[in-house]
GUKOLVEX-55234 format. One record per residue (C-alpha): x, y negated, z; residue in three letters. Coordinates in steps of 0.2 Angstrom, whole numbers. Layout:
N
ATOM     px     py     pz    r
ATOM      X      Y      Z  ALA
...
END
This chain:
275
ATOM     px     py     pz    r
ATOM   -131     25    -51  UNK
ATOM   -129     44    -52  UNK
ATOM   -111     41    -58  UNK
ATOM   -107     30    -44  UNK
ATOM   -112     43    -31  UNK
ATOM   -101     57    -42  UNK
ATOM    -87     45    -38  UNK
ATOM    -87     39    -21  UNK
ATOM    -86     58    -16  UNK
ATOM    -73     61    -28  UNK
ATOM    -61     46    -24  UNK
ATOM    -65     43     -4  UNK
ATOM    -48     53      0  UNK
ATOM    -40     45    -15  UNK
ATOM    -44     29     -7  UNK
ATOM    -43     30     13  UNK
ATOM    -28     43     13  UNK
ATOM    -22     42     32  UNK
ATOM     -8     32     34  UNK
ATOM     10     43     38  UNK
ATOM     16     42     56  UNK
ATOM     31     33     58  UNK
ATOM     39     48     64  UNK
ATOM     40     56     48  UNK
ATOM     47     39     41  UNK
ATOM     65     50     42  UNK
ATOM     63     59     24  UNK
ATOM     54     50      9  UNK
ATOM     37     43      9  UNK
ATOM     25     35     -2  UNK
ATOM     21     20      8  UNK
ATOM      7     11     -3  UNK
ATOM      1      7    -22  UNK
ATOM     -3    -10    -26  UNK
ATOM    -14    -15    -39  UNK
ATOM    -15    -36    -40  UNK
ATOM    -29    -36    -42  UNK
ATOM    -37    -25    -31  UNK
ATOM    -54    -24    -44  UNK
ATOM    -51    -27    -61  UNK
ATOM    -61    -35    -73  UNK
ATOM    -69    -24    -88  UNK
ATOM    -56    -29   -102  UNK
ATOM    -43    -37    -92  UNK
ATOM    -27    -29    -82  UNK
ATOM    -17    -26    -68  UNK
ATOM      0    -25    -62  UNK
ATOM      4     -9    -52  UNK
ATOM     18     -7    -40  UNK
ATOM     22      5    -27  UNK
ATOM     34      5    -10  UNK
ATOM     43     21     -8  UNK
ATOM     56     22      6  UNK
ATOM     68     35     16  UNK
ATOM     76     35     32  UNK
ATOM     90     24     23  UNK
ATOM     79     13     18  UNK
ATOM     68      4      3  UNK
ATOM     72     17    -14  UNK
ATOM     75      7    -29  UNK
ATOM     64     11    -41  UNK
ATOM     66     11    -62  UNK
ATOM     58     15    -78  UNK
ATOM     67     31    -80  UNK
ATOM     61     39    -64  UNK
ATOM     43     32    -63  UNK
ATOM     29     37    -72  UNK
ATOM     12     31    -71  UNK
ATOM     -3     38    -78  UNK
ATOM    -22     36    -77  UNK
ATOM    -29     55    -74  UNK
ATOM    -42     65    -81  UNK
ATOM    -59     56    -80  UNK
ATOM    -73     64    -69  UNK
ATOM    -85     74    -84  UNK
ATOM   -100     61    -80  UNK
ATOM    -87     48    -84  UNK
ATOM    -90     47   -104  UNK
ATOM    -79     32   -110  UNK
ATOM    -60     31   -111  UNK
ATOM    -55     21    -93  UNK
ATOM    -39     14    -98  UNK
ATOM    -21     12   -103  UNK
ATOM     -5     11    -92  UNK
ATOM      1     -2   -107  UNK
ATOM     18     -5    -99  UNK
ATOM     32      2    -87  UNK
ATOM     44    -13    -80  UNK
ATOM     63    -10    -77  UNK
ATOM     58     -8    -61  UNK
ATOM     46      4    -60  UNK
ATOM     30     -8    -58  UNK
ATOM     17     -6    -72  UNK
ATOM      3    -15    -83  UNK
ATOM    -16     -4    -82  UNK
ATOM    -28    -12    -95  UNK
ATOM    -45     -8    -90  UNK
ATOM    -56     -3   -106  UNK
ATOM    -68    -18   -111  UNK
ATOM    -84     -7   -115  UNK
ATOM    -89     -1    -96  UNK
ATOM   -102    -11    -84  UNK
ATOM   -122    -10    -86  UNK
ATOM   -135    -19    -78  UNK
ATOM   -140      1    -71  UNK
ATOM   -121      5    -67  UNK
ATOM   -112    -12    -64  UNK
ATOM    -96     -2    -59  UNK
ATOM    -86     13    -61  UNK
ATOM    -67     18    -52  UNK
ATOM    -55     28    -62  UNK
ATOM    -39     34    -53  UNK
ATOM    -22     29    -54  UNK
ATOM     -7     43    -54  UNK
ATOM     12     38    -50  UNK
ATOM     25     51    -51  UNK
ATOM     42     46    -43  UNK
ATOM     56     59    -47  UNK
ATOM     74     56    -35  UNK
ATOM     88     60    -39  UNK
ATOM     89     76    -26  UNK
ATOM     75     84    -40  UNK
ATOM     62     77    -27  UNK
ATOM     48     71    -35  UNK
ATOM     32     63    -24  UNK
ATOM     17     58    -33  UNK
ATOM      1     50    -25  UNK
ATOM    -15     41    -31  UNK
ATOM    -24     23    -31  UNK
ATOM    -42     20    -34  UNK
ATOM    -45      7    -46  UNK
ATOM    -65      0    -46  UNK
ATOM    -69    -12    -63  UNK
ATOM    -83    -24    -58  UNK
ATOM    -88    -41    -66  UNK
ATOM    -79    -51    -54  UNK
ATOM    -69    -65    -60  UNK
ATOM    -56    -69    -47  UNK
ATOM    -50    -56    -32  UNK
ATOM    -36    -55    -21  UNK
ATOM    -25    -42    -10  UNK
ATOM    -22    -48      6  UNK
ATOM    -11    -58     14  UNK
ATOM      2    -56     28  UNK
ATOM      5    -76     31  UNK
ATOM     15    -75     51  UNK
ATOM     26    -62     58  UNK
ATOM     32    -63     77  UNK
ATOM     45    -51     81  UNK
ATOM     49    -53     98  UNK
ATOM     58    -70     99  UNK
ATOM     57    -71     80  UNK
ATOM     43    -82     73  UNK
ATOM     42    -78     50  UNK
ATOM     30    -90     45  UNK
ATOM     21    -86     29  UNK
ATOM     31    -70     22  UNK
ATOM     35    -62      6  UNK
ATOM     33    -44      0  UNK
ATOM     53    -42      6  UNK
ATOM     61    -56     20  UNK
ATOM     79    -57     17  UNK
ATOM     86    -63     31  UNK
ATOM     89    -48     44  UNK
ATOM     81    -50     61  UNK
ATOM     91    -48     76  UNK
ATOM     80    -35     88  UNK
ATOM     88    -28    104  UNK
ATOM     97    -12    106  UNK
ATOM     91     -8    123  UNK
ATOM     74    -16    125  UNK
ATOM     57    -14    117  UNK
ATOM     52    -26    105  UNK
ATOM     34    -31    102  UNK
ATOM     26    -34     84  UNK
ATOM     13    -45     78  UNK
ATOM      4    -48     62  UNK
ATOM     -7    -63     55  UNK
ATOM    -17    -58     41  UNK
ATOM    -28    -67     28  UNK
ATOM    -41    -53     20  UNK
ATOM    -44    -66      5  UNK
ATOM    -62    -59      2  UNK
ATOM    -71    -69    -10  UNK
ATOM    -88    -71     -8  UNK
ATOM    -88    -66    -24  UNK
ATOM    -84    -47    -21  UNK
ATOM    -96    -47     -6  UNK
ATOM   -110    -52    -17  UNK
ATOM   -109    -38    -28  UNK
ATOM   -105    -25    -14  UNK
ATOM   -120    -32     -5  UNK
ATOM   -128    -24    -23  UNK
ATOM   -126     -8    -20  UNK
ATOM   -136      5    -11  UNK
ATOM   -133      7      9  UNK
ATOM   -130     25      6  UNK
ATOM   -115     21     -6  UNK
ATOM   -107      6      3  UNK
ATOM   -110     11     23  UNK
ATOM    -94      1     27  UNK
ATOM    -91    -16     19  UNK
ATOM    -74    -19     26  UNK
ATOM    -62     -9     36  UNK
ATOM    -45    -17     39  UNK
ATOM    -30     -5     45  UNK
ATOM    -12     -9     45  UNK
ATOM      3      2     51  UNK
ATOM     22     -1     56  UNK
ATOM     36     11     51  UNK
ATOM     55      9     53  UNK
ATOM     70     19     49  UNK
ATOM     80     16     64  UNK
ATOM     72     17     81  UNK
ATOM     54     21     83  UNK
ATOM     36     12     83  UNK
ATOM     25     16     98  UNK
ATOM      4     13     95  UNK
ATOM      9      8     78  UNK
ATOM     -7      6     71  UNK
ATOM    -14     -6     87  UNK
ATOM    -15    -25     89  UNK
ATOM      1    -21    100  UNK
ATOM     15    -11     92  UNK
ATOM     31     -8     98  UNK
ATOM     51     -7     91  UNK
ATOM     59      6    100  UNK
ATOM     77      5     99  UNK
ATOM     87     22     96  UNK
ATOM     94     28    111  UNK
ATOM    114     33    111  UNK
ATOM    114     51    104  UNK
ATOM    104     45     90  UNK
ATOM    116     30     87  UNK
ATOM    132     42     88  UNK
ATOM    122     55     74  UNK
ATOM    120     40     64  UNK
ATOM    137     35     63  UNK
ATOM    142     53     60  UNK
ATOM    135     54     45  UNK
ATOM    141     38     39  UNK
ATOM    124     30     39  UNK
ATOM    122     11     49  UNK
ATOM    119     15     66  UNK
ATOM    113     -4     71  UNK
ATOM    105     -8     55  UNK
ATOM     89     -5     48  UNK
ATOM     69     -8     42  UNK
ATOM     55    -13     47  UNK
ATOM     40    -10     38  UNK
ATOM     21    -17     40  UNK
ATOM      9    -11     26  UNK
ATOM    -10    -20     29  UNK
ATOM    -23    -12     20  UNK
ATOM    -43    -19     18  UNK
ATOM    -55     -1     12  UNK
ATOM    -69     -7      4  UNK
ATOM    -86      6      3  UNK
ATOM    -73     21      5  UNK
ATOM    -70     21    -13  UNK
ATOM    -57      7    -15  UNK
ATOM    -42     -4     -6  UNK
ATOM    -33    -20     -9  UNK
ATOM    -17    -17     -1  UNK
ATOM      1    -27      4  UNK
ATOM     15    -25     13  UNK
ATOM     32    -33     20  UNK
ATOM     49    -25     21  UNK
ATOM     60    -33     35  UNK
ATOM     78    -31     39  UNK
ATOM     83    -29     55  UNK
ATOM    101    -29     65  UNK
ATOM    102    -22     83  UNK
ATOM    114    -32     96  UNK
ATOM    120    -29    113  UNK
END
């Protein structure tokens, strides 16, 4: 297990990277990496995307200004960990796990993901996502099924709704998420395998709520709340000859797993304020 412990101490930031606040939501952030699925079988794949967004909105993502690639393997790490084998059109990618990994004394090893993203303002962001292979044949991210925003009730969501949801421009709104984990019993069976010292957390959900017009207040409680912009902000806005009244809201939901892994989602919701 010696290589196991090298990891979890290498890859525990990689994995439960604090969540942004939704203050700095106003120049561009890295919201999430998603890898479906969350634990990938020794021979078998993954499909990677990642949500990346500005104080305009969701940033559209291609081939041309993504680049993925899996990073230098820890020097206990012996084998080859993998191939980023494709790069869509829109910037999502294919990671084939190698098919020679996985003992009886080492049932798992993490290798670490790398996405660049370079903007057209020469910006370029780059963040990191812990993959974990494990002989586990079916896992899931999880689910966001219901949405309540204020009067609004979504039932069973998508990664983007596309319908825009009317929120106030003088009153607070209140935010609510229903989420299934999807946990197999699978996975917890084999994270029941390892050691106490290298798994002292099975399971720690966290979510968070951003927006790029208003603000969210206790945005990472069971109780978060849209704050409209007030006036001076609407008036800036409409200078600059950005929407003053139109907008996003964002909900990533993450499940960290031993500190060394996540199974991640997220929603993007549009959003139009009204008298």
């Amino acid at each position: 297990m010696t290589t196991i412990r090298y990891l979890i101490v290498l890859l525990t930031f990689c994995a439960c990277g604090d969540f942004y606040d939704p203050n700095e939501l106003g120049k561009t952030q890295i919201l999430g990496i998603r890898s479906v699925p969350p634990i990938v079988r020794p021979g078998h794949s993954a499909e990677l995307s990642v949500l990346i967004v500005d104080s305009q909105g969701t940033i559209a993502l291609t081939s041309e200004n993504v680049t993925w690639n899996v990073t230098n393997s820890p020097p206990l790490i012996k084998q080859a960990l993998g191939t980023i084998t494709t790069i869509n059109d829109d910037g999502s990618a294919v990671y084939q796990a190698p098919d020679n990994i996985g003992t009886a004394q080492d049932p798992s090893i993490a290798t670490i993901i790398e996405v660049s993203i370079t903007l057209p303002n020469d910006l370029t962001l780059t963040a990191l996502k812990t993959i974990l292979f494990a002989p586990v044949d079916d896992n899931e991210n999880p689910v966001i099924t219901r949405l309540v925003i204020g009067d609004t009730d979504i039932d069973m969501p998508s990664l983007k709704i596309e319908n825009p949801v009317e929120l106030s421009k003088h009153e607070n709104t209140p935010l609510e998420a229903f989420v299934d984990d999807h946990i197999p019993q699978q996975i917890d069976a084999f994270l029941d395998t390892l050691p106490e010292a290298l798994c002292p957390m099975k399971h720690a959900p966290d979510f968070a709520w951003y927006t790029n017009v208003g603000s969210i207040d206790f945005f990472r409680t069971p109780m978060p709340m849209f704050i409209p912009p007030d006036p001076e902000t609407i008036a800036e806005r409409d200078n600059n000859n950005r929407p003053s009244t139109q907008g996003h809201l964002y909900l990533v939901y993450r499940v960290v797993y031993c500190n060394l892994f996540s199974s991640l989602t997220w929603t993007e919701i549009p959003i139009t304020l009204h008298e």
